[in-house]
KEZA-145297 format. One line per 8 residues: number of its first residue (from 0); for each residue x negated, y negated, z of C-alpha. Coordinates in steps of 0.001 Angstrom, whole numbers, plus 500000, padded with zeros to 6 digits. Layout:
<pts>
NUM) X Y Z ~ ...
</pts>
This chain:
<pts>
0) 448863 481315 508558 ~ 450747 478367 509832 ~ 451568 478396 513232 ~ 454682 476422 514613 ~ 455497 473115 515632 ~ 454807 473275 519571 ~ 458360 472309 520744 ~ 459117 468779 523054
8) 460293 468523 526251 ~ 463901 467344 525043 ~ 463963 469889 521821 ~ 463904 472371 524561 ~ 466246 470803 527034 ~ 468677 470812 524031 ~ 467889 474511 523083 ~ 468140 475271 527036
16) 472041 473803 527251 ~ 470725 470657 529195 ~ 471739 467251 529611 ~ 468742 464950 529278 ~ 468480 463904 533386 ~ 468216 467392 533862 ~ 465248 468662 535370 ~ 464851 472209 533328
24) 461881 473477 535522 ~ 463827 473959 538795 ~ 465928 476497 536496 ~ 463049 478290 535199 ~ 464649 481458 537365 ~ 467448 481489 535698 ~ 465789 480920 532233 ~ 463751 484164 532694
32) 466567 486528 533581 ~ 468205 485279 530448 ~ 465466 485864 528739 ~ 464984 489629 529707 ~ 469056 489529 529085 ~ 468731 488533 525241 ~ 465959 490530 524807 ~ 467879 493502 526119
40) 470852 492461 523443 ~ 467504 492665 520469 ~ 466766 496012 521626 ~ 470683 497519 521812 ~ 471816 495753 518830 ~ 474676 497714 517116 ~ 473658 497017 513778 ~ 470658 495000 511721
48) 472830 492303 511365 ~ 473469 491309 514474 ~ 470254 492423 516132 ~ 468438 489522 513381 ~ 470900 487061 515078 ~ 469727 488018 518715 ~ 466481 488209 517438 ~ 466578 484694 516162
56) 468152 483137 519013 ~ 465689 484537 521179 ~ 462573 483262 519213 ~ 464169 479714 519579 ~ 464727 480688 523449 ~ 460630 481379 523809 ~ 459477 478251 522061 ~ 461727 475967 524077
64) 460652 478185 527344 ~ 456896 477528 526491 ~ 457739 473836 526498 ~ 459269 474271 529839 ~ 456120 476496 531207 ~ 453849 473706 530289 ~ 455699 470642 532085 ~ 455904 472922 535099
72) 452236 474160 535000 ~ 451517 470031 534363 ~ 453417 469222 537650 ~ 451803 472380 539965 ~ 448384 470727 538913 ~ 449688 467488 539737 ~ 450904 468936 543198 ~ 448230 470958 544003
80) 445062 468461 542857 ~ 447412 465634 545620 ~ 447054 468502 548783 ~ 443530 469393 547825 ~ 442626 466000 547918 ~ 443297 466136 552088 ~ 440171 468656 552093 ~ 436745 466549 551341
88) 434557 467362 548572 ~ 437094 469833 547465 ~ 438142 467483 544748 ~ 435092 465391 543719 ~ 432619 467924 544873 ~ 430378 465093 546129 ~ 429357 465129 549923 ~ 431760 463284 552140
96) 430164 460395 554590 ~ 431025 460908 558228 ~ 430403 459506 561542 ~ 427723 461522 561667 ~ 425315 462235 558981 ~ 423743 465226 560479 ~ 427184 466872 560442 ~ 426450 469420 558216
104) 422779 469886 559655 ~ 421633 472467 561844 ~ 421751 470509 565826 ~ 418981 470048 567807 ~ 418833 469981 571723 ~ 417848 467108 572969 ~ 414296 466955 575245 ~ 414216 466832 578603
112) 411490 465377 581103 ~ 408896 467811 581663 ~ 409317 469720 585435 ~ 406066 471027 587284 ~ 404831 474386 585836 ~ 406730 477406 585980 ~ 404959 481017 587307 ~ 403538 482807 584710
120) 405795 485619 583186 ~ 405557 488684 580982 ~ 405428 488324 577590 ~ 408000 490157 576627 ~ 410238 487752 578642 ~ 409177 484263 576882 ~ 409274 485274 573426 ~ 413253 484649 572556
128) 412575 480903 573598 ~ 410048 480470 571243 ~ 412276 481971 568344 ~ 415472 479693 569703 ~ 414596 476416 567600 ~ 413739 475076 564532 ~ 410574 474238 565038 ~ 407679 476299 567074
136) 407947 473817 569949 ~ 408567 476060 573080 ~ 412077 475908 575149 ~ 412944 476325 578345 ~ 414890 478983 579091 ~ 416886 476936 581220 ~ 417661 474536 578735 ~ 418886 476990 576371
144) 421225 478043 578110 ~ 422908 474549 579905 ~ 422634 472351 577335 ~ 424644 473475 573791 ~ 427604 473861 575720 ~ 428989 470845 574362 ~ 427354 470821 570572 ~ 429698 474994 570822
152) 432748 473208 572063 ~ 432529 470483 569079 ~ 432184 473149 566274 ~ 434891 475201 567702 ~ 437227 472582 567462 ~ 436044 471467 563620 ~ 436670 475578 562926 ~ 440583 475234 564657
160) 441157 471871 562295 ~ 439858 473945 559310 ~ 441726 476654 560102 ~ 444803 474857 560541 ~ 444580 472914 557671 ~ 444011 475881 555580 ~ 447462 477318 557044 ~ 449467 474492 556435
168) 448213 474164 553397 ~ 448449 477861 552586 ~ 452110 477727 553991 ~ 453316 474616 552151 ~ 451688 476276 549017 ~ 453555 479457 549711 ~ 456976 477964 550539 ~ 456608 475982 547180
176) 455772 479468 545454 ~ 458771 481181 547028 ~ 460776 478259 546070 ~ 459543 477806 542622 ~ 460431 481500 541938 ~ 463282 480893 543248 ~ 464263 478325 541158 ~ 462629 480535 538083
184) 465009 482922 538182 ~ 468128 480582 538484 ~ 466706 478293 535499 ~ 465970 481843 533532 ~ 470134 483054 534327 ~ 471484 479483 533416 ~ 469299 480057 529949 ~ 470552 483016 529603
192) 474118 482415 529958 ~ 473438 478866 527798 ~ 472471 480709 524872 ~ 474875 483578 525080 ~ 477662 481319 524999 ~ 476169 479972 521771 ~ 475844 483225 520389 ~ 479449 484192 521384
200) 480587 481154 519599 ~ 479402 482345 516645 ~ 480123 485806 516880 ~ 483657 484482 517473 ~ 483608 481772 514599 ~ 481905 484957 511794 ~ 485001 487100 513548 ~ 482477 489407 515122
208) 484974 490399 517451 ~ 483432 493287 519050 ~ 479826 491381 519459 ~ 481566 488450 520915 ~ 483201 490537 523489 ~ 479876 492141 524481 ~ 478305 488738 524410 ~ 481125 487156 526965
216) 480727 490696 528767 ~ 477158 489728 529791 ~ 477756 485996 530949 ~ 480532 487795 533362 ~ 477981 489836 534824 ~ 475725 486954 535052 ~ 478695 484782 536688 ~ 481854 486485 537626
224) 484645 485312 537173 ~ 483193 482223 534976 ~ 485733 480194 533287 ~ 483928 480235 530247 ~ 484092 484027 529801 ~ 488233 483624 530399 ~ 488430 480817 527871 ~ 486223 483188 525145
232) 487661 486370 525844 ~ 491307 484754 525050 ~ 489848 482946 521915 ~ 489279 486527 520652 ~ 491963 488002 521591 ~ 493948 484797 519541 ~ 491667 484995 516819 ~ 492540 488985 516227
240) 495828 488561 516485 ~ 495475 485666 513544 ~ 493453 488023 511378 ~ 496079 491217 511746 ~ 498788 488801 511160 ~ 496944 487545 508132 ~ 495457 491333 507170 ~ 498767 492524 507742
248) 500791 490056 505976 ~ 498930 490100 502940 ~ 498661 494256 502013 ~ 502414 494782 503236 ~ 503583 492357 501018 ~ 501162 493732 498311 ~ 502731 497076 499130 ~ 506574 495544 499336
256) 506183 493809 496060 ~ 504448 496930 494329 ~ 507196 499433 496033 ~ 510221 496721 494081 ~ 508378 496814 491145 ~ 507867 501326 490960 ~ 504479 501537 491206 ~ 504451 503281 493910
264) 500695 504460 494204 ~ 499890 500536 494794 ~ 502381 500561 497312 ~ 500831 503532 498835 ~ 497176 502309 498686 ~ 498452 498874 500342 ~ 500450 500206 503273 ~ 497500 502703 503115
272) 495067 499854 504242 ~ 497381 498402 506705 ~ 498113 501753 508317 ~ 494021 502264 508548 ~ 492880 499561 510361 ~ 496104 498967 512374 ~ 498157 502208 512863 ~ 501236 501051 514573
280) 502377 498597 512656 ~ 506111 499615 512827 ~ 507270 497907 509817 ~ 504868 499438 507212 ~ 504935 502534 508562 ~ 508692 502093 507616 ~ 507707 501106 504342 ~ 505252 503852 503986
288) 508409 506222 504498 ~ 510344 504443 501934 ~ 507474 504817 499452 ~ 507250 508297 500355 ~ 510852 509375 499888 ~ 511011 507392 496379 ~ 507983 509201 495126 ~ 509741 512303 496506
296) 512745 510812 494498 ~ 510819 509748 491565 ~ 508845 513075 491289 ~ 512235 514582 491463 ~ 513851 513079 488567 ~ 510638 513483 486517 ~ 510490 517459 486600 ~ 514135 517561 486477
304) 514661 515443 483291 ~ 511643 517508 481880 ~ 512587 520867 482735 ~ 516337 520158 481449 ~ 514882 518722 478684 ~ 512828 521974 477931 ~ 516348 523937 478599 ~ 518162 521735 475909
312) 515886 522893 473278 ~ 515779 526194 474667 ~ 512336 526674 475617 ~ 512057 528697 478415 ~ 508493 528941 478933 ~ 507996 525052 478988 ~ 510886 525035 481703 ~ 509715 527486 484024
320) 506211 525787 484098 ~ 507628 522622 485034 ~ 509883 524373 487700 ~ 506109 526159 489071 ~ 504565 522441 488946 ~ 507679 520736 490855 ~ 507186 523575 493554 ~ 503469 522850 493694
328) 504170 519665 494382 ~ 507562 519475 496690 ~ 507031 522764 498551 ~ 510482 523823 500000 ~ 512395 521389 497784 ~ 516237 522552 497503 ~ 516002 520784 493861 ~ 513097 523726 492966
336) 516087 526472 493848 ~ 519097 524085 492151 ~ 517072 524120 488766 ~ 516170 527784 489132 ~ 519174 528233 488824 ~ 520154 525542 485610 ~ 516971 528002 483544 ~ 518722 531083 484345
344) 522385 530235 484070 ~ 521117 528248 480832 ~ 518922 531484 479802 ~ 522492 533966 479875 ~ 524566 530957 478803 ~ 521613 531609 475041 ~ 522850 535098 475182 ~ 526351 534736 475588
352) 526528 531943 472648 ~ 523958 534451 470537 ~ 526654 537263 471016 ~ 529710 534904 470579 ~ 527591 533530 467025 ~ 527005 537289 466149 ~ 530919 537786 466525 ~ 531600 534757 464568
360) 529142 535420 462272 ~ 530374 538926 461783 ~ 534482 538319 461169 ~ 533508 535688 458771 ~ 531315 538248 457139 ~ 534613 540496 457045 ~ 536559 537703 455518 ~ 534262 537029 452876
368) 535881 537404 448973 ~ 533480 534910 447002 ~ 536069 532560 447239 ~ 536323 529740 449364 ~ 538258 530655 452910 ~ 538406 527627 455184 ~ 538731 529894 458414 ~ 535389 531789 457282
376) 533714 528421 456905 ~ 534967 527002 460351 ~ 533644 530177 461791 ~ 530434 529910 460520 ~ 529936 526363 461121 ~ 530782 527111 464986 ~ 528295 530094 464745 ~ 525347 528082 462809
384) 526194 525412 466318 ~ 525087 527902 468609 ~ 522759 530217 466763 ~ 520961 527125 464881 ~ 517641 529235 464757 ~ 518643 532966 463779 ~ 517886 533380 459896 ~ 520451 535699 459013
392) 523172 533481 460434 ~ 522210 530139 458590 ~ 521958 532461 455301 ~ 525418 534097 455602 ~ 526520 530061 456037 ~ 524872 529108 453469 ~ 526114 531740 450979 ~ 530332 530638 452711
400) 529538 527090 452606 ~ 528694 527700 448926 ~ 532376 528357 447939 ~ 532778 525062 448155 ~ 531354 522015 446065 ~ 527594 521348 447184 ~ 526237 517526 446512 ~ 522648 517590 447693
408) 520913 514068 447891 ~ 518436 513364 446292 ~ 518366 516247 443860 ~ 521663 516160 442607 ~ 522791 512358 443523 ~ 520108 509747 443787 ~ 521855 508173 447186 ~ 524848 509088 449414
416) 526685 506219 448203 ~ 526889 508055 444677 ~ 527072 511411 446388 ~ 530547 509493 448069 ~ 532335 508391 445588 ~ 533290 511436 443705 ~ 533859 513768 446975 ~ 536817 515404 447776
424) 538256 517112 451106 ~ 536125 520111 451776 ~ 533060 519237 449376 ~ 530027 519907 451014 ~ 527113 516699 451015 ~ 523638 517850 452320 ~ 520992 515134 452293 ~ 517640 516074 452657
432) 514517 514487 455326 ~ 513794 510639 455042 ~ 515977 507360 455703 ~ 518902 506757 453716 ~ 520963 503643 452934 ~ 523985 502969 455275 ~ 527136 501207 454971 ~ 529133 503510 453744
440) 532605 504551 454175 ~ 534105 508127 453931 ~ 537797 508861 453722 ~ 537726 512204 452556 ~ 537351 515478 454755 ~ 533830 515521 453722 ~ 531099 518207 455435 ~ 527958 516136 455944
448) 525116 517368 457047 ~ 521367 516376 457694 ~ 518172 518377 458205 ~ 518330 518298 461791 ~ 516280 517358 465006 ~ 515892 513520 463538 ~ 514561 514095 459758 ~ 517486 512639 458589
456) 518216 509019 459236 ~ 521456 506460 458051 ~ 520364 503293 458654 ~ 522024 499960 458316 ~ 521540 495603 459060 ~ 522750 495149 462224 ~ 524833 492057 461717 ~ 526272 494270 458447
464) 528757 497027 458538 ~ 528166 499898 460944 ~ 526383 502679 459228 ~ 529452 504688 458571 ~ 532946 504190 458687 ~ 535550 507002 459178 ~ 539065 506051 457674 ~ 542394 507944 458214
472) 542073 510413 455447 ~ 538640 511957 456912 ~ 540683 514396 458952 ~ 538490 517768 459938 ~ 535117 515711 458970 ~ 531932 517144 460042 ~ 528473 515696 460780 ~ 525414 517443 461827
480) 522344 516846 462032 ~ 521940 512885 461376 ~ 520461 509811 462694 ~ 522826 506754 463172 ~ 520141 504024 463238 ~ 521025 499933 463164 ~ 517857 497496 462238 ~ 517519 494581 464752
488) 520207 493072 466972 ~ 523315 490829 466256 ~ 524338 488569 469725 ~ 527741 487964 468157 ~ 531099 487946 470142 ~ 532226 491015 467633 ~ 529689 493608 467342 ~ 529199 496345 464832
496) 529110 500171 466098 ~ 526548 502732 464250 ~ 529226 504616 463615 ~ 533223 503356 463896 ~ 536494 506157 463390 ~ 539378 504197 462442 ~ 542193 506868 462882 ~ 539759 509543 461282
504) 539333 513034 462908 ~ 535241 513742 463124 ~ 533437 516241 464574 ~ 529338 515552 465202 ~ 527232 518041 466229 ~ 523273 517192 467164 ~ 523792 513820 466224 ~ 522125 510889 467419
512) 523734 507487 467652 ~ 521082 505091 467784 ~ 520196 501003 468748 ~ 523647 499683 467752 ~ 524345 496013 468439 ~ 527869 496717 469423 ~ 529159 500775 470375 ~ 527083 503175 469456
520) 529810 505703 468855 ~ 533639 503848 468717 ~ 536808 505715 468588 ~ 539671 502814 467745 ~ 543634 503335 466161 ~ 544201 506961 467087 ~ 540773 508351 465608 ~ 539550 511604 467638
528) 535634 512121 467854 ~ 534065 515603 468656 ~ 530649 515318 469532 ~ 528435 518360 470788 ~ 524922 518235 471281 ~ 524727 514303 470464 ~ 522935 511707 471998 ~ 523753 508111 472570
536) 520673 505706 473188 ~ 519683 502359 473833 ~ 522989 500519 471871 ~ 523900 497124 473150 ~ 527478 498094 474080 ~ 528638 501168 475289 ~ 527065 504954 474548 ~ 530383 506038 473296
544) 533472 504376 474036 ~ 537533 504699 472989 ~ 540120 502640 473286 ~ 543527 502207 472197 ~ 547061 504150 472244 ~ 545815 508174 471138 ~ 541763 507077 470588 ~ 540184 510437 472378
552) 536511 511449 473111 ~ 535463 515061 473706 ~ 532130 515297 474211 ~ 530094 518120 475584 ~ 525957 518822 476131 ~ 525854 515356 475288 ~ 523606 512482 476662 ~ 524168 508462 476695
560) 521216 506725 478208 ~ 519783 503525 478317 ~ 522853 501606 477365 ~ 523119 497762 477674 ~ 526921 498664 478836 ~ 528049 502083 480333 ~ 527220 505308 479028 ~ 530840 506384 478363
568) 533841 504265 478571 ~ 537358 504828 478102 ~ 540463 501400 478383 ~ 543310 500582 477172 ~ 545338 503542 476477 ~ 542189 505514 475402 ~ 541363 509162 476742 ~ 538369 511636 477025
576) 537667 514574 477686 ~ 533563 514567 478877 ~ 531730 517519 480321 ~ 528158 519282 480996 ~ 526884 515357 479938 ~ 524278 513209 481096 ~ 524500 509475 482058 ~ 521543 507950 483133
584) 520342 504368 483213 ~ 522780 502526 481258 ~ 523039 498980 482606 ~ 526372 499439 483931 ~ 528145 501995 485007 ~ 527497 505992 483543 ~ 531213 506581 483212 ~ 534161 504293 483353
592) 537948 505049 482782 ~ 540094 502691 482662 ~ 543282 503862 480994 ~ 546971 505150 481840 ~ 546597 507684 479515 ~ 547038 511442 480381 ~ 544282 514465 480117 ~ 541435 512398 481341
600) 538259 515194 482732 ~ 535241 514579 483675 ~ 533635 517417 484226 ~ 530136 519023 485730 ~ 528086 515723 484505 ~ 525143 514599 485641 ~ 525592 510912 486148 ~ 522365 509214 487782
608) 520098 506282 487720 ~ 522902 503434 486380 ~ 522408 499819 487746 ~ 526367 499438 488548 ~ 528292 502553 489679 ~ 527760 506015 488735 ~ 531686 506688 488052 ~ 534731 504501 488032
616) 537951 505450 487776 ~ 539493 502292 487697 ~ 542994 503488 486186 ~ 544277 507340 484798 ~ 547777 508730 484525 ~ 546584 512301 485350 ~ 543192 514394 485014 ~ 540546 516264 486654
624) 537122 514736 487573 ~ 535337 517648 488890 ~ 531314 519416 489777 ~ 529967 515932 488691 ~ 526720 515006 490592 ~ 526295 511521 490906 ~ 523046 510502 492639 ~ 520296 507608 492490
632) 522713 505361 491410 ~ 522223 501299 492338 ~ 525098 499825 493699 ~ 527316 503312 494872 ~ 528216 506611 493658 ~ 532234 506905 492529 ~ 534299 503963 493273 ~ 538216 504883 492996
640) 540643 502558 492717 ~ 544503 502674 493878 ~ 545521 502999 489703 ~ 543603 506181 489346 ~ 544846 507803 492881 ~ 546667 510798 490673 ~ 543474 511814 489146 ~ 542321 514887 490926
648) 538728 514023 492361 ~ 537048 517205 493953 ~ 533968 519097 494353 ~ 531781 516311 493085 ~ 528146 515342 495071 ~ 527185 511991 495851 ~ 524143 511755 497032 ~ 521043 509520 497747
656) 522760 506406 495953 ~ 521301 502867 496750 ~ 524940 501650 497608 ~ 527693 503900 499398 ~ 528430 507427 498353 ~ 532358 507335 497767 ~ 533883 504131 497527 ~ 538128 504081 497698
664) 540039 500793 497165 ~ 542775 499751 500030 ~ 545264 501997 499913 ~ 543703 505662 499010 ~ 543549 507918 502041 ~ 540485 509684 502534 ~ 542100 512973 503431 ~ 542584 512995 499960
672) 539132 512886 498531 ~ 537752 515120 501488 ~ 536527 518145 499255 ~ 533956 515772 497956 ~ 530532 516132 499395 ~ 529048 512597 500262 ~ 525603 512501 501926 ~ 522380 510693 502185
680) 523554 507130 500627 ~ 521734 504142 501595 ~ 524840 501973 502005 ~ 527175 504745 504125 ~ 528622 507679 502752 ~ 532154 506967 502967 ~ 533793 503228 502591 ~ 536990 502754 502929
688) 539828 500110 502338 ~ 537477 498163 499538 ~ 538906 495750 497710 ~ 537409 495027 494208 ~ 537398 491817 491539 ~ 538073 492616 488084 ~ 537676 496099 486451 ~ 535071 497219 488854
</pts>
């Protein structure tokens, strides 16, 4: 294996932090404690990540400390090779030439003139002079003992200069060791902090906000109060404020622009990740409270439209599953209790209209004489309308409705058009399932009928005729059970209705008056429309409008929704009579009245989800509007203005509209309208002294 590239003196001053005049081994101190500091950071990493970074960094750190380590151990040599040089032969290891050359020899006393003979002694006495010298020449005892006195005084002075040189040596050695540790351990913390700055840096610059901190953490115990841990600490704190502002600007407007659009489980999921990393943000936890009431709202008007969908066509067990399934969901939910109540009252409301069919089915019965009776036939029509499903009923009609002339198309006329032309008041036209050619008029009292719940359809060009056309002499007309349908759209100024009565007198039952250009039910020059059970849907003008002197609506259990103009409108002279209907999200208002006419009532409707107003009663001679629930609604609830102030306006609920509940024009009183309840409204509950522009 390879090993690395020994690192220079100036790689590792730059790896070190240093400027190149600086001397990096008087800092070797502070180079080691950063050393053991970075390898504490390796060993209490957080995370793999960020251990590898410390990990690298301090790799780096030991290469350029090994170049450091070498220049000092260069410069000790240096040092020590210069003092050792003061001691001779301890560098060379060659002998040293001195004054005298028999310095390192064993001395010899010098001789001295020969006395006269000494007595004779023991000998035991003489023998430690003859051991004294070198040599076996004999010495006097005397001499032994007077004459090294000054060769002893001579070597202990050479033994005081060694010995002193040693110690200064020794000390000057030592005080360059203390210092040189010394100078270690401030070489190994200015390292240390070098290199954690750099790794703070980066920490900051990958937004490794937490590292960072605990990387600026450690210089500050290293050097308090360092400048460089102030300037760091408030470059994070900057730098997290920039990311939350950018985090947090980014989801809530994902979660703003997915609330304005409905989808509200994107909004949810957005303010969701907000609210997760940063809790307190005030404004989406707002948001997250508007989300959660229009789910609320939206989950509302879901089970309601289903389950009062399921009570329409009468089927109880659907309804009461839906009503289980809104409880499961909105636990404690007044609405759970209010449509409780719709199944049940809707349940003896069956029973009531199966007894009153019975009744009606039973005088008829009475009245019977194989001949036709129209009072027997208008019975059983009324009984067939709310007993549509009871066998014996719809045979005892059938065998009535017989007394009269029966054209049945196709079997007996290829097309209604032929079926048409030869009726007469009181003849009886049944057409059978499939689509049928429109543009037809009728000016006879004719009984039409279809095979119900949308198997029969009249359809007709929508820049053509409208699909039928009632003149004056279809007075007492019946429809039931037919589709009103117009093909495409026509933009022009004058627009053609599915269905127009022109002074005729028409009653529809189950009806549906479908994707008109123009109306899709108009009642013009005194004609009076009837319509139970019908539905008005998706027609470019109004649901079902009248208008003109004596032109009348009455319609009940009806719905208009999804109108490019109101649901139901009333002007110019016009009147209506509309109860137990639906209006809901007709691009204007769900119910406008704007005519001096007499016997206007609105009454018990369920008006909800328009883009204008739910009600306006712009104008009205006299009437009732009462028990109407008007909720959800975009810009208010009921706006009143001072033309309509004798209409009777009581007992109605506006609630939870975008705009303001109740909305009177300058000049009403609200004493007046105080048996109203108003609550819950976005835009106030009660505003008073409006003044409006136009109609509305």
């Amino acid at each position: 294996m390879l090993h690395e590239r020994r690192m220079t003196l100036e790689e590792a001053k730059s790896v070190l932090g240093l400027g190149a005049e600086e001397d990096p081994v008087t800092r070797m101190g502070e180079f080691a404690e950063a050393r053991e500091r970075l390898a504490d950071l390796v060993r209490n990493a957080p995370n793999e990540t960020i251990a590898t970074r410390y990990q690298e960094g301090l790799q780096e750190f030991d290469r350029a400390m090994a170049a450091v380590r070498e220049e000092a151990e260069r410069r000790r040599q240096e040092k020590v090779a210069a003092m050792m040089a003061l001691v001779p032969g301890s560098v060379t290891g060659k002998s040293v030439s001195t004054k005298r050359e028999d310095f390192h020899s064993t001395p010899v006393p010098p001789k001295k003139p020969v006395a006269d003979p000494a007595p004779p002694q023991a000998e035991s006495e003489v023998a430690p002079a003859v051991q004294a010298g070198p040599s076996d020449t004999p010495v006097d005892p005397e001499e032994e003992y007077n004459e090294p006195e000054p060769e002893s005084t001579g070597l202990g002075l050479r033994v005081a200069l060694y010995l002193m040189l040693f110690l200064v040596i020794g000390g000057a050695g030592g005080g360059w060791l203390y210092f040189h540790i010394q100078a270690e351990k401030d070489v190994r913390r200015q390292m240390e902090m070098a290199n954690l700055e750099r790794l703070a840096a980066k920490l900051v610059d990958g937004r490794s906000w937490k590292e960072a901190k605990e990387a600026y953490l450690q210089i500050e115990k290293l050097s308090p109060g360092s400048e460089v841990v102030l300037t760091g600490l408030r470059s994070i704190e900057f730098g997290m404020r920039e990311e939350q502002e950018q985090f947090v600007g980014y989801w809530s407007g994902e979660a703003l622009a997915a609330f304005e659009a409905d989808r509200l489980d994107d909004a949810a999921a957005a303010a969701e990740k907000v609210l997760k990393k940063y809790p307190n943000e005030s404004e989406v936890l707002e948001l997250r409270d508007k989300i959660e009431s229009a789910r609320v709202s939206q989950v509302r008007t879901q089970w309601t439209e289903a389950i009062r969908a399921a009570v329409e066509i009468r089927n109880w067990e659907q309804a009461e599953s839906g009503l289980s399934a809104l409880a499961g969901e909105l636990p404690g939910d007044e609405l759970i209790r209010t449509l409780g109540k719709e199944i049940a009252a809707a349940k003896e409301k069956q029973q009531q209209e199966f007894g009153r069919a019975r009744e009606l089915a039973g005088a008829a019965k009475l009245r019977d004489q194989g001949a036709f009776d129209a009072q027997a036939l208008e019975w059983m029509r009324e009984a067939i309308a709310l007993a549509p499903h009871d066998e014996e009923i719809r045979a005892l009609y059938e065998k009535i409705a017989s007394y009269t002339r029966t054209l049945r198309v196709p079997e007996d006329m290829a097309t209604l058009k032929e079926a048409l032309q030869g009726a007469r008041d009181r003849d009886r036209v049944v057409l059978g399932e499939g689509v049928f050619e429109g543009g037809l008029a009728i000016n006879v009292a004719v009984q039409l009928e279809g095979a119900g719940e949308g198997k029969t359809v009249l359809e007709a060009e929508a820049g053509e005729a409208p699909v039928i056309t009632f003149g004056p002499g279809a007075k007492k007309a019946t429809v039931s059970g037919v589709v009103f349908h117009k093909k495409g759209f026509d933009p022009a100024e004058t627009r053609y209705p599915a269905v127009q009565l022109r002074g005729a007198e028409v009653s529809f039952a189950d009806c549906v008056f479908l994707e008109a250009s123009g109306h899709g039910l108009e009642v013009i020059e005194s004609g009076v429309a009837d319509a139970l059970r019908c539905e008005f849907k998706g027609n470019g003008w109004d649901g079902a409008a009248a208008h003109g002197k004596d032109s009348r609506l009455v319609i009940r259990e009806s719905r208009s929704t999804e109108n490019y103009g109101h649901g139901f409108e009333v002007w110019d002279g016009g009147s209506a009579s509309i109860s137990e209907c639906v209006a809901k999200g007709n691009s204007r208002a769900g119910i406008l009245i704007d005519s001096a006419a007499e016997g206007i009532d609105l009454l018990a409707n369920e008006v909800m989800g328009n883009r204008e107003y739910g009600i306006v009663l712009a104008a009205g001679a006299s009437g009732r509007v009462r028990g109407n629930s008007v909720y959800a609604n975009k810009i208010g609830g009921m706006a009143v203005r001072f033309s309509a102030i004798s209409m009777v306006v009581e007992k109605n609920r506006m609630e939870k509209n975008d705009g303001p509940g109740l909305i009177l024009e300058q000049g009403l009183r609200e004493d007046i309208y105080s048996d109203n309840v108003v609550r819950l409204n976005d835009g106030g509950n009660l505003v008073a002294g409006a003044q409006f522009e136009g109609n509305e």
